[in-house]
C-alpha positions as CSV (number, residue, x, y, z in Angstrom):
1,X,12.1,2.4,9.6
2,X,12.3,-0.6,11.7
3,X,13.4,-4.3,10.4
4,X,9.9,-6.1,9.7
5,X,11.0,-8.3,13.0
6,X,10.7,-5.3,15.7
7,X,8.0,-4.0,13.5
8,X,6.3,-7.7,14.4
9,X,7.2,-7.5,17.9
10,X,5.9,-3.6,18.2
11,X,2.4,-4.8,16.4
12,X,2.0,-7.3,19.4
13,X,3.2,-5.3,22.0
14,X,0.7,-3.1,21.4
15,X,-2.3,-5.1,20.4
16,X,-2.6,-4.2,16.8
17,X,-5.0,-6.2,14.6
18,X,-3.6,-5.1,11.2
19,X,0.1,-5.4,9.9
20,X,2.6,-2.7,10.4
21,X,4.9,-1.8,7.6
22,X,8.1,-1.6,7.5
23,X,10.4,1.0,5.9
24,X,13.9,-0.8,6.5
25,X,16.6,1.8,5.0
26,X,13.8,4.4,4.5
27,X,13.7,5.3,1.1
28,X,10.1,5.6,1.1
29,X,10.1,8.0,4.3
30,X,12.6,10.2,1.9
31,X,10.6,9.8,-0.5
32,X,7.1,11.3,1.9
33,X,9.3,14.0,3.2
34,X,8.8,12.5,6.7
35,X,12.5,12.1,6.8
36,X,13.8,14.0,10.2
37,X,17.4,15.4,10.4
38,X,18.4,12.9,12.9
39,X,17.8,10.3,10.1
40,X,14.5,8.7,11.5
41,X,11.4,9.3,9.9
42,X,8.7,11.4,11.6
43,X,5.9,10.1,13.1
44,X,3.4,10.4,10.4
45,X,-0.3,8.8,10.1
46,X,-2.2,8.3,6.3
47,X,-5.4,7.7,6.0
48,X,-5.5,6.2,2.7
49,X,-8.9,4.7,1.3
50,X,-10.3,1.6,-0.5
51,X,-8.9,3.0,-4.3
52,X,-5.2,3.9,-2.3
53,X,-5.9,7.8,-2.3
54,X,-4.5,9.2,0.7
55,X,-7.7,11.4,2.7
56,X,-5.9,12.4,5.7
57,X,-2.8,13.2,7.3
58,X,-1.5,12.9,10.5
59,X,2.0,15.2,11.1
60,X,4.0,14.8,14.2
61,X,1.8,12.3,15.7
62,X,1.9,11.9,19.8
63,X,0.2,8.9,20.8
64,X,-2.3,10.1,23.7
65,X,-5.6,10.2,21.6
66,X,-4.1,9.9,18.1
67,X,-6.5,6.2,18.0
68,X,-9.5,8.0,18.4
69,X,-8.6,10.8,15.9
70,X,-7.4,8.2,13.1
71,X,-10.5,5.9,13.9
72,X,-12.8,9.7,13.4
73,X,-11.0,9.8,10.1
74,X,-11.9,6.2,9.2
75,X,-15.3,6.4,9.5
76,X,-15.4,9.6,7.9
77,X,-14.4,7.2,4.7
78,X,-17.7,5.3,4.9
């Protein structure tokens, strides 16, 4: 739920090769569910395929190891 800007400067921090969304006033987090009571969305991981249908989901993600689980998940697609 990040402005696109620290979105941008999270994706290069961290070495990502793909874009990072942002939800900026996260109506689409309410809209998931992923909303938390604090008012910050969940940290939540689709796997969503080439025709847009989500195949996986990742709830209450912790980072240690969740690359390798989402990359499993990928490659499951092919």
């Amino acid at each position: 739920m990040d402005d696109p800007a620290e979105q941008q400067k999270h994706a290069v921090a961290c070495g990502a090769n793909f874009p990072l969304l942002s939800d900026q006033g996260g109506k689409l987090a309410q809209q998931l569910g992923i909303l938390s009571d604090r008012g910050v969305a969940k940290r939540t991981t689709y796997v969503v395929d080439k025709n847009g249908i989500v195949r996986k989901v990742f709830h209450d993600v912790k980072v240690d190891g969740h690359t390798g689980e989402v990359l499993a998940a990928v490659r499951e697609l092919s």
